[in-house]
Phi, psi and omega in degrees: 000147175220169177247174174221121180240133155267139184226125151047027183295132187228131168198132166217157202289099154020124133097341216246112168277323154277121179327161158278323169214150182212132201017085145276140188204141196176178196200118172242154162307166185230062188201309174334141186242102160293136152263137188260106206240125187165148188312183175271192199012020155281017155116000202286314223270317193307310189321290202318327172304304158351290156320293198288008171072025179279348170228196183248045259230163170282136177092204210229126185229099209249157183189139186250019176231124184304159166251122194234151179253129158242168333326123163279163174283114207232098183287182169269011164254353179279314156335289238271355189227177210273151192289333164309330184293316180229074184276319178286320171319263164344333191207034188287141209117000181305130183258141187278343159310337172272346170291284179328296185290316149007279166322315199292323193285321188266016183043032197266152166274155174294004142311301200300342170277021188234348172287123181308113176332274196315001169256359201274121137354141168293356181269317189285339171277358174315267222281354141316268168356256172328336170281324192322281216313325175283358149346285194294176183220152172055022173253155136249129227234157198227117223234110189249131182027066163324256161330017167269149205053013165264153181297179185309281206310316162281354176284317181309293197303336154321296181298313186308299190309311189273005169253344153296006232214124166239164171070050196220183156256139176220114181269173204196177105274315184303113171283341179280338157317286175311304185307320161295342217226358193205174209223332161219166180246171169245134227220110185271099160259206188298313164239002162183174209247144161215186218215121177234147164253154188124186188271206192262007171264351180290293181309315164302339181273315154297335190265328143338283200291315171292339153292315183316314174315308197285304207294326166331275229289301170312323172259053155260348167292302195301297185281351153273358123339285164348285200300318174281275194356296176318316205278309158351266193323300198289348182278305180294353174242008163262002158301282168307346142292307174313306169330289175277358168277343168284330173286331175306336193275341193282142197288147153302124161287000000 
C-alpha cells in the first residue's frame, strides 16, 4: 500500500481570475475505494484531469501508481473492428488474459471481445471497458459515471464488480452505488477537497446534522440580534422621554 499526496495544489482555467483549487492539500491510500462527491460543474472532472497530468498547475502531486481513466476514448474506426484488436492502443501492455478473467467477474462473455465493438450493446461495452481498465497492475484508477444508461440488471452487476474492486475514485449521481462501492469519500467544496471516511449516506447524514447545526445557530443569532435592537430601540425612547420631560420641568425664561 501508498499513498497519493496533493500539496498545495492551486489551478485556475486560461483566461479565469478564480482558481478552481486553490492550496489544496490532502493525502489518500491507493488501497482505498473513493467517492467523489460536489456539485456539478465545481471542479470533479478538472481534479480527475489534474491526476491524469493533462493540465498544468501549482503544487504538487506525488504517486508511485499510474492512473487510468474510464469512460475511455473509442474512436469510430476503432468501433468497426473487434475490441482485441486494440486493447493496447487504450492501456499499454494490457494483456488479454486479464481482460477475459475480468470479464469473468463481470459476468460478461468472452465472445464479445472478439466482436466488432460497434455490434455490442451499451451495456455490454460498459462492462468490455471495466474489464480493460481493471486489467492492469499498480495503477490507480478513475471511474467517471460508470452507470449512465444502464438497465437495472448491469447497474447491478457493475456495482457487485466494483465493490470487489479497491484503488479507485468513482465520481456517481447513483447512491446506491456509491453506498455499495466505496469505504471514504473526497468531498469538492468551493475551492478544496477534503477526505472523510464512509460512504456516501454517512456523509450525507453528517453534513445533514452540520446544516442543521449552522441553520440553529444563525437564527439563535438572528433572535439575539432581534432581542438587542428591541433592547436599542427601547433604550432610545426611554432617552427621549427623559429628555422631554426635563424640558417640560424647565422654567419659562
Amino acid at each position: 500500500m501508498s499513498q497519493i499526496r496533493v500539496s498545495d495544489l492551486t489551478f485556475c482555467y486560461e483566461g479565469s481570475f478564480a482558481p478552481v483549487f486553490e492550496g489544496v492539500s490532502f493525502s489518500v491510500d491507493t488501497n482505498w475505494k473513493l467517492g467523489f462527491i460536489g456539485r456539478n460543474g465545481k471542479g470533479k472532472t478538472t481534479f480527475l484531469n489534474l491526476l491524469l497530468g493533462r493540465y498544468e498547475y501549482d503544487g504538487r502531486i506525488t504517486s508511485s501508481v499510474r492512473f487510468d481513466y474510464f469512460p475511455y476514448r473509442v474512436t469510430k474506426e476503432m468501433e468497426e473492428r473487434c475490441t482485441s484488436d486494440w486493447l493496447w492502443e487504450l492501456k499499454p501492455g494490457c494483456e488479454e488474459w486479464r481482460v477475459l478473467c475480468e470479464m469473468a467477474e463481470l459476468h460478461t462473455p468472452a465472445e464479445l471481445l472478439y466482436r466488432p465493438f460497434s455490434s455490442l450493446s451499451h451495456g455490454e461495452r460498459t462492462r468490455v471497458l471495466l474489464a480493460v481498465l481493471f486489467s492492469g497492475e499498480n495503477e490507480f484508477l478513475l471511474v467517471d459515471e460508470p452507470t449512465n444508461h444502464l438497465d437495472r440488471e448491469t447497474r447491478r452487476q457493475v456495482r457487485q464488480y466494483l465493490n470487489g474492486k479497491q484503488g479507485f475514485i468513482l465520481v456517481s449521481h447513483d447512491r446506491e452505488l456509491l453506498d455499495a462501492c466505496i469505504d471514504h469519500v473526497l468531498v469538492l467544496n468551493r475551492r478544496s477537497i477534503e477526505v472523510q471516511s464512509g460512504n456516501f449516506s454517512s456523509w450525507w447524514e453528517n453534513k445533514c446534522r452540520r446544516d442543521r447545526f449552522v441553520q440553529a445557530e444563525n437564527e439563535k443569532h438572528l433572535k439575539e440580534i432581534s432581542a438587542l435592537k428591541r433592547a436599542a430601540g427601547e433604550s432610545r425612547r426611554w432617552a427621549a422621554d427623559s429628555e422631554h420631560r426635563k424640558i417640560g420641568r424647565d422654567p419659562v425664561k
